[in-house]
Structures are given as structure tokens and as C-alpha cells.
N, C-alpha and C positions, 0 to 999 in steps of 0.2 A: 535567506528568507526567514523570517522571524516564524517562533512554533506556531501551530494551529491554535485556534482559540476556540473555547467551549467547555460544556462541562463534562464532555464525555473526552478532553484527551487526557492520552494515558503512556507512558514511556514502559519500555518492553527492552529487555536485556536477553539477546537473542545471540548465540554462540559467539560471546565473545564482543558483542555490537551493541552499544544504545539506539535504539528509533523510538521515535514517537509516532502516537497513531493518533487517527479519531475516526468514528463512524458516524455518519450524518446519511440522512435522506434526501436524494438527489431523483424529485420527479417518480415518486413512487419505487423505489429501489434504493436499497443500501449501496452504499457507496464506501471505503475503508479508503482511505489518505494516509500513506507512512513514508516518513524521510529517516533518512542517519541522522545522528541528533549533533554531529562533530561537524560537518561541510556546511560551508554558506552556498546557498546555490545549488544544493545538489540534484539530483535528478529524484524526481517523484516518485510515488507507486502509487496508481487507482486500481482498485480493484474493484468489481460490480459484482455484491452479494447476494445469496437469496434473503428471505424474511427473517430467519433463526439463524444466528450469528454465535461462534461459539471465540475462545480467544487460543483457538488452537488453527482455527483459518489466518488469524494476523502471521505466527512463525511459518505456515507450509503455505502461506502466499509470498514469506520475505524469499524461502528456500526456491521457490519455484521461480518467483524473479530473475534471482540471483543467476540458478542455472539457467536462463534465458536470453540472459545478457543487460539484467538492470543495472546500471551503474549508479549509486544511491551516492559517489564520490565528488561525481561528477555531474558539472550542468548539462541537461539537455530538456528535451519535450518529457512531457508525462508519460511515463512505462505504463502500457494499460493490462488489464488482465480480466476477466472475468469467470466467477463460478456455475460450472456447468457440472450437471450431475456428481457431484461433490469433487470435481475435480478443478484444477485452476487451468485455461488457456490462454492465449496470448490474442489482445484484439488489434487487428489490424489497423494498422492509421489508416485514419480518411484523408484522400485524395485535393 
């Protein structure tokens, strides 16, 4: 998958890992899109922000993926996440 386009992306060197990121507005709610920046194809990360976005939710939303079972290596559907009371959860695929 070719990088994100826009002027808010941004590549992030997170223990050891390049990803790229962007934040855009999806429908009144931030929205944060991050891949590994090595794999074609890899598998995504969406995370759904509140309003105030800091660049300290991009690393402890890759950490919290990670330990959740993102595989950023590998292709698959969109890893979803969302910020709840400053903490990151995991949102359930729909059916």
C-alpha cells in the first residue's frame, strides 16, 4: 500500500520500528491511521481519538496494538482501537 497522503503525515521511529502516521477527521472524530513503513500490505492500525491529540497517544497506541495482537507485518483487515478515558481498547469487528 503506497504511504498516506496529506499534509499532516508524519513517520515516527518507535523502539526500534519506522511507521508512518496521519490524523484526519473521520465524521466528527479524529481518526489516527499507522502502518510499519517496511511491509507492503501490512496490516493497519485505526485508532478513534478524542479532540486534543497529543504525539504521545501515536507510541501507546502502536504499544498497546502490539500487545493485543496487531500485526503491522502482515496483511489483514484494519486493527481497530479506540480512546476511552485516556486509555486505548480494542473495538470489536462488526458482524
Amino acid at each position: 500500500m503506497p504511504p498516506p497522503k496529506g499534509n499532516n503525515f508524519k513517520n515516527i521511529n518507535h523502539r526500534d520500528t519506522m511507521y508512518r502516521w496521519i490524523l484526519r477527521g473521520r465524521q466528527g472524530v479524529n481518526e489516527m491511521v499507522i502502518e510499519a513503513t517496511a511491509p507492503v500490505n501490512g496490516q493497519t492500525l485505526l485508532a478513534e481519538l478524542p479532540k486534543v491529540v497529543s504525539i504521545r497517544m501515536v507510541t501507546d497506541g502502536i504499544d498497546f496494538a502490539l500487545a493485543n495482537g496487531w500485526k503491522p507485518n502482515e496483511s489483514g483487515p484494519p486493527f481497530r482501537l479506540k480512546m476511552v478515558h485516556k486509555r486505548f481498547e480494542l473495538v470489536k469487528p462488526e458482524a
